[in-house]
C-alpha positions in Angstrom: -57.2 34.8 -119.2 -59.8 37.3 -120.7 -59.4 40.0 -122.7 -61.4 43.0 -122.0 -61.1 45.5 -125.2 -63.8 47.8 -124.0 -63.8 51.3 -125.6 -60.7 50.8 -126.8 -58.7 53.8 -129.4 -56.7 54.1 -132.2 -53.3 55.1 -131.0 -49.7 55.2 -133.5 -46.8 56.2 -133.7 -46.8 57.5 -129.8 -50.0 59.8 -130.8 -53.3 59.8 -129.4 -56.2 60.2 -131.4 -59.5 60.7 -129.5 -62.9 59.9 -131.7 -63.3 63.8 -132.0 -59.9 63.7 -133.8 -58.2 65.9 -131.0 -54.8 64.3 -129.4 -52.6 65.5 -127.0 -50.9 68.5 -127.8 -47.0 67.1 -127.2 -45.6 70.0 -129.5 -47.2 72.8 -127.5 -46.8 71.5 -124.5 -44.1 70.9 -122.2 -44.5 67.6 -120.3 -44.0 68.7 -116.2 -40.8 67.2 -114.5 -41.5 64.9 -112.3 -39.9 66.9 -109.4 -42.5 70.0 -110.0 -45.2 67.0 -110.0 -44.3 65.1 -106.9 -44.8 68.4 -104.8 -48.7 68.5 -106.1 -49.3 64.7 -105.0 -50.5 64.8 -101.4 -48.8 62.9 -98.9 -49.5 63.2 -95.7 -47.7 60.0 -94.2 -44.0 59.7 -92.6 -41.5 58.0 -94.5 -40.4 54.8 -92.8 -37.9 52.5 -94.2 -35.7 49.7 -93.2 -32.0 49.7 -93.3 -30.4 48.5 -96.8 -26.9 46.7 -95.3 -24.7 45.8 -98.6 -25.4 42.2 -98.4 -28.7 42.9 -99.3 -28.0 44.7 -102.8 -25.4 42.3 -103.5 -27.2 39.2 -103.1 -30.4 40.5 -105.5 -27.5 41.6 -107.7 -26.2 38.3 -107.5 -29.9 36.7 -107.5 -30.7 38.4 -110.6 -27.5 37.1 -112.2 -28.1 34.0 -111.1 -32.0 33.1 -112.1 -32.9 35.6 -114.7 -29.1 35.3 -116.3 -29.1 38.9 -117.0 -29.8 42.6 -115.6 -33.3 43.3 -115.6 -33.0 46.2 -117.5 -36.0 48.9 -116.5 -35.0 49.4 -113.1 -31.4 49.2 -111.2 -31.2 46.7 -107.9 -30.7 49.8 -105.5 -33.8 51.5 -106.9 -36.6 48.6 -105.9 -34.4 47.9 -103.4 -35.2 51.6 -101.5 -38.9 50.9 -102.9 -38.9 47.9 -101.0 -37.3 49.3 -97.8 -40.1 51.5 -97.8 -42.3 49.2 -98.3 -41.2 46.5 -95.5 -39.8 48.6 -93.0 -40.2 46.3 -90.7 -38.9 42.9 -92.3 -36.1 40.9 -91.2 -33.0 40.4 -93.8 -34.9 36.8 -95.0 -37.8 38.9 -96.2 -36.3 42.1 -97.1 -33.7 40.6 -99.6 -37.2 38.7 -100.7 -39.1 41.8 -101.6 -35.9 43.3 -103.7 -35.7 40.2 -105.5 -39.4 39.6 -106.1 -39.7 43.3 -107.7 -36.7 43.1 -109.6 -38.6 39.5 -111.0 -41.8 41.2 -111.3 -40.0 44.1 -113.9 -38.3 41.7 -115.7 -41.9 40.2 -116.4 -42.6 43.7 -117.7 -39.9 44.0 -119.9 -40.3 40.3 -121.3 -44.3 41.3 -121.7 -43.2 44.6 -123.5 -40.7 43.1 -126.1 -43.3 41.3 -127.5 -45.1 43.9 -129.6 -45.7 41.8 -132.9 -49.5 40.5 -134.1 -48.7 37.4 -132.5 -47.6 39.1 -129.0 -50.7 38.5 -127.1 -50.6 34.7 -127.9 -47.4 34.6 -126.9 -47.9 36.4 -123.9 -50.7 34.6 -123.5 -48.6 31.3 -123.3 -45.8 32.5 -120.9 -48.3 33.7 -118.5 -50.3 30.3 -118.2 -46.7 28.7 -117.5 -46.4 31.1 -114.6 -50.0 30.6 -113.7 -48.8 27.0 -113.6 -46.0 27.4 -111.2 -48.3 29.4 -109.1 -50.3 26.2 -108.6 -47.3 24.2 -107.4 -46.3 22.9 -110.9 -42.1 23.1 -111.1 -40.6 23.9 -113.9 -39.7 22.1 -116.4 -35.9 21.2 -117.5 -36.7 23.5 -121.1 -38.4 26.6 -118.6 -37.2 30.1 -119.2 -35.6 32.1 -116.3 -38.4 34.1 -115.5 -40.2 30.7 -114.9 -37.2 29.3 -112.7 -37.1 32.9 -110.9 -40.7 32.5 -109.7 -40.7 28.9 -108.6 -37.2 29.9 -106.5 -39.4 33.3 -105.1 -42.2 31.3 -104.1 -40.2 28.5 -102.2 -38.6 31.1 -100.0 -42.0 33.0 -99.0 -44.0 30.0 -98.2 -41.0 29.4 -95.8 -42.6 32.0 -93.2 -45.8 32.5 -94.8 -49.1 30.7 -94.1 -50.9 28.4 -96.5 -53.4 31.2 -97.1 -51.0 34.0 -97.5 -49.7 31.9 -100.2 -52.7 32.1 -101.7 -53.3 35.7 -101.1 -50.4 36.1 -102.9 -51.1 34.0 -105.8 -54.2 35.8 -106.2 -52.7 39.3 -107.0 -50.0 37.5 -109.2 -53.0 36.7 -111.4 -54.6 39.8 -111.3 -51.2 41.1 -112.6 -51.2 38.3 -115.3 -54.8 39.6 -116.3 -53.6 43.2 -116.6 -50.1 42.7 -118.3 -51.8 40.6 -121.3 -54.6 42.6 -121.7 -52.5 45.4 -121.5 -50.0 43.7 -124.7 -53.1 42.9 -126.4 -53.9 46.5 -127.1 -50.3 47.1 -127.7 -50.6 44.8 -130.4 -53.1 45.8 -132.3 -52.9 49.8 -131.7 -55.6 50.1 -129.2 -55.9 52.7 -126.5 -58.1 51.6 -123.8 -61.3 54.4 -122.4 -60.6 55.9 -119.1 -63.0 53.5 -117.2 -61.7 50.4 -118.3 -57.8 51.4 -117.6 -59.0 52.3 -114.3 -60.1 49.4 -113.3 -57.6 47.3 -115.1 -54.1 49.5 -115.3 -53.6 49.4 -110.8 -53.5 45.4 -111.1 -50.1 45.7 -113.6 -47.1 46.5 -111.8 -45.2 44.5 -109.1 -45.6 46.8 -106.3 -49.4 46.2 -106.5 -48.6 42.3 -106.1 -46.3 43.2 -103.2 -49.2 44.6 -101.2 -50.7 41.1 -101.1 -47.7 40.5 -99.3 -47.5 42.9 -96.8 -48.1 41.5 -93.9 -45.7 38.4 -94.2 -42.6 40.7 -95.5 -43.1 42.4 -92.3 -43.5 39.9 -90.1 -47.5 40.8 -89.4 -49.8 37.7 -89.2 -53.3 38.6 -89.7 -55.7 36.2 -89.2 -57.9 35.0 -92.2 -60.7 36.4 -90.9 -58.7 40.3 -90.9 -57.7 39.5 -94.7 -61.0 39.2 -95.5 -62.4 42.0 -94.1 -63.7 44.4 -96.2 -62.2 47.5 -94.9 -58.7 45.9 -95.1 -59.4 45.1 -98.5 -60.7 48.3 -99.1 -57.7 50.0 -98.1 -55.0 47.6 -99.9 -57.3 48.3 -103.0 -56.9 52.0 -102.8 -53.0 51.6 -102.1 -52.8 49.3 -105.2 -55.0 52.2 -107.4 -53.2 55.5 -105.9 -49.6 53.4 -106.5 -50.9 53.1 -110.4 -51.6 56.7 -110.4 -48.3 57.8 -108.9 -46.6 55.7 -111.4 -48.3 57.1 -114.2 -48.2 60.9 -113.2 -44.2 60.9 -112.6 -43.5 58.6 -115.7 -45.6 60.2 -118.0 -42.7 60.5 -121.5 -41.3 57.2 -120.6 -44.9 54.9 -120.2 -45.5 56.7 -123.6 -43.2 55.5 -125.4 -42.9 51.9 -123.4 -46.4 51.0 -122.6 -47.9 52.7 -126.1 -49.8 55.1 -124.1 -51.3 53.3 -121.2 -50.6 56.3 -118.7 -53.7 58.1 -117.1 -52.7 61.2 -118.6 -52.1 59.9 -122.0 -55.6 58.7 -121.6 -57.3 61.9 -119.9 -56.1 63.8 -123.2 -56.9 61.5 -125.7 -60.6 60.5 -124.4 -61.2 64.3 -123.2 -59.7 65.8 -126.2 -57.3 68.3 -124.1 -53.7 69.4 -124.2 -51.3 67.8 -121.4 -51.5 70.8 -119.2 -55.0 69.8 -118.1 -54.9 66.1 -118.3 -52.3 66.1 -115.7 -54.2 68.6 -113.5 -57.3 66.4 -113.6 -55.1 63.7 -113.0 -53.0 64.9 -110.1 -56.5 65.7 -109.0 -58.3 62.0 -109.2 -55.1 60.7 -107.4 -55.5 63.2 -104.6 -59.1 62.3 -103.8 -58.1 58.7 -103.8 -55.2 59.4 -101.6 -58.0 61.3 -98.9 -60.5 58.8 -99.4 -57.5 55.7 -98.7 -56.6 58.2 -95.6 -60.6 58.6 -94.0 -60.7 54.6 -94.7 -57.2 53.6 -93.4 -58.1 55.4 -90.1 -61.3 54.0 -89.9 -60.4 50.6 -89.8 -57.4 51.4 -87.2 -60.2 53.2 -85.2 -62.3 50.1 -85.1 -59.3 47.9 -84.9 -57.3 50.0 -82.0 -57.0 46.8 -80.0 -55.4 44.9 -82.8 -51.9 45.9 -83.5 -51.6 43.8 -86.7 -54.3 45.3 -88.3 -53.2 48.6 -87.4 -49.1 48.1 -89.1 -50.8 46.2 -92.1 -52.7 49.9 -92.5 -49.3 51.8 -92.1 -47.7 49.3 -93.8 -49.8 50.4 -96.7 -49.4 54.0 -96.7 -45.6 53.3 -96.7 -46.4 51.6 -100.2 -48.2 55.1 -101.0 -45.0 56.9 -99.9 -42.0 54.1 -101.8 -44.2 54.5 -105.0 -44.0 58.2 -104.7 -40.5 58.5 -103.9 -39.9 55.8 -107.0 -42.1 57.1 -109.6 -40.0 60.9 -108.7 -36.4 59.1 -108.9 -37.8 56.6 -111.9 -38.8 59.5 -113.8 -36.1 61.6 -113.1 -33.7 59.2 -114.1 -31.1 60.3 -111.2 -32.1 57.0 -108.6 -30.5 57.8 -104.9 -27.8 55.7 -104.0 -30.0 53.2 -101.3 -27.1 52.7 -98.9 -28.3 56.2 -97.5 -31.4 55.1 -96.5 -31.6 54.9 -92.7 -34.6 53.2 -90.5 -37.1 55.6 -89.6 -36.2 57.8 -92.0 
């Protein structure tokens, strides 16, 4: 799995240094809550969510317990459980309780990624993921496999049960990507390296487990596109977007906490050190970037339902996407918060 150090920083002891020698200004500024932040991110799509029955938080509670051996740690069951209600609004309970246990293994994988911060870390990492890689190919695990190995074999058993051959492949493919970004990304945490804004861009949306669970839209809620509509450009376009604008969402309403976890991957973190401004700006500039994504993901998402009227699939897969857009925006606000919403008060259509 490559390695793509490109323009890469100096960055210690939580402070960025830019090459002009001008860092973030942390001790003049006050970093905004998350609540005055998710008011500037435009949204301009409903909120629809499927209905969180008990069962469903108790069996990924038990799930969890049961293949990774432990709580996950980053995030609590009920909050990627309302993140995946909004996601799959339209799933039945098989693919539902699927999605809350595939995003509870996916930040577990974070967590395991970010414990390792020593010299040998990417190495390490390095070795973990080509295990995974391996199950992703069909390859069981062995009898001496850590959990997070076991978890994913178990996670991909149960989607190829209503998935088709391809999908599973699909899928695969954006578990990869993920792979690519999370060692890359503990690389630079290794060696005290802050990535330039153009290669975090392209790498940093691949990273997190929402942007694997948009390769899996259509299957979670019961949507078969046909191979030829997955590869069509303007629905790749669009999931694309979702995946970037999710990244950006994340970043913006997490800023503290993905400083001191993620050694300063953030967009904002970024903006400041490579721009050489105080906070205050950076997160203007990039509550603007993620706003003209979000328009640009709008103008193509209706473009493809325009040519695609006819084609109902293809028209929820595109919803289905903007209610990724809306679950990573109401998650990054309660994630960054720290005061998650209680997810048995989440109602369909609401």
């Amino acid at each position: 799995m490559p390695i793509d150090h490109a323009g890469s920083a100096n960055f210690e002891s939580g402070r960025a240094t830019s090459e002009s020698g001008v860092g973030p200004r942390v001790g003049e500024e006050v970093i905004p809550d998350p609540a005055d932040l998710v008011e500037l991110i435009f949204c301009p799509f409903e909120r629809e969510s499927a209905c969180l029955p008990e069962e469903i938080i108790d069996g990924a509670e038990q799930w969890c317990r049961d293949q990774l051996g432990e709580s996950t740690g980053v995030f609590t069951v009920s909050q990627t459980a309302v993140l995946a209600a909004d996601c799959c609004p339209d799933a039945g309970p098989q693919q539902l309780a699927l999605a809350v246990d595939y995003l509870q293994w996916g930040y577990a994988l974070e967590r395991r990624v970010e414990a390792s911060r020593s010299l040998d870390a990417p190495e390490d990492v390095a070795q973990l993921l080509r295990r995974l890689d391996g199950i992703l190919r069909g390859n069981p695990p062995s009898r001496d496999s850590e959990p997070i190995e076991v978890s994913l074999h178990d996670v991909l058993k149960r989607y190829a049960r209503f998935a088709s051959r391809e999908e599973v492949r699909t899928f695969a493919v954006g578990n990869r990507r993920r792979f690519d970004a999370l060692l890359w990304e503990a690389a630079n945490r290794s060696f005290g390296w802050l990535p330039d804004e153009l290669t975090y861009t392209n790498l940093a949306p691949n990273r997190s487990p929402l942007s694997v669970l948009t390769y899996a839209l259509g299957p979670m809620n019961l949507v078969r596109l046909s191979d030829r509509a997955m590869a069509d450009v303007r629905v790749r376009t669009c999931r694309w977007l979702a995946r970037r604008i999710g990244c950006w969402v994340g970043d913006l309403l997490t800023i503290d906490g993905q400083r001191a976890r993620r050694g300063g991957h953030n967009l904002v973190w970024i903006r400041a050190n490579r721009r050489g401004t105080g906070i205050a700006e950076a997160v203007h500039g990039s509550v603007e970037f993620c706003n003209r994504e979000i328009e640009e993901f709008c103008a193509r998402s209706a473009q493809l339902q325009t040519a695609h009227a006819s084609q109902r699939e293809i028209v929820t897969y595109a919803r289905r996407l903007s209610g990724a857009i809306v679950g990573a925006i109401q998650f990054g606000a309660e994630a960054g918060s720290g005061a998650p919403r209680a997810a048995a008060t989440i109602d369909a259509g609401q």
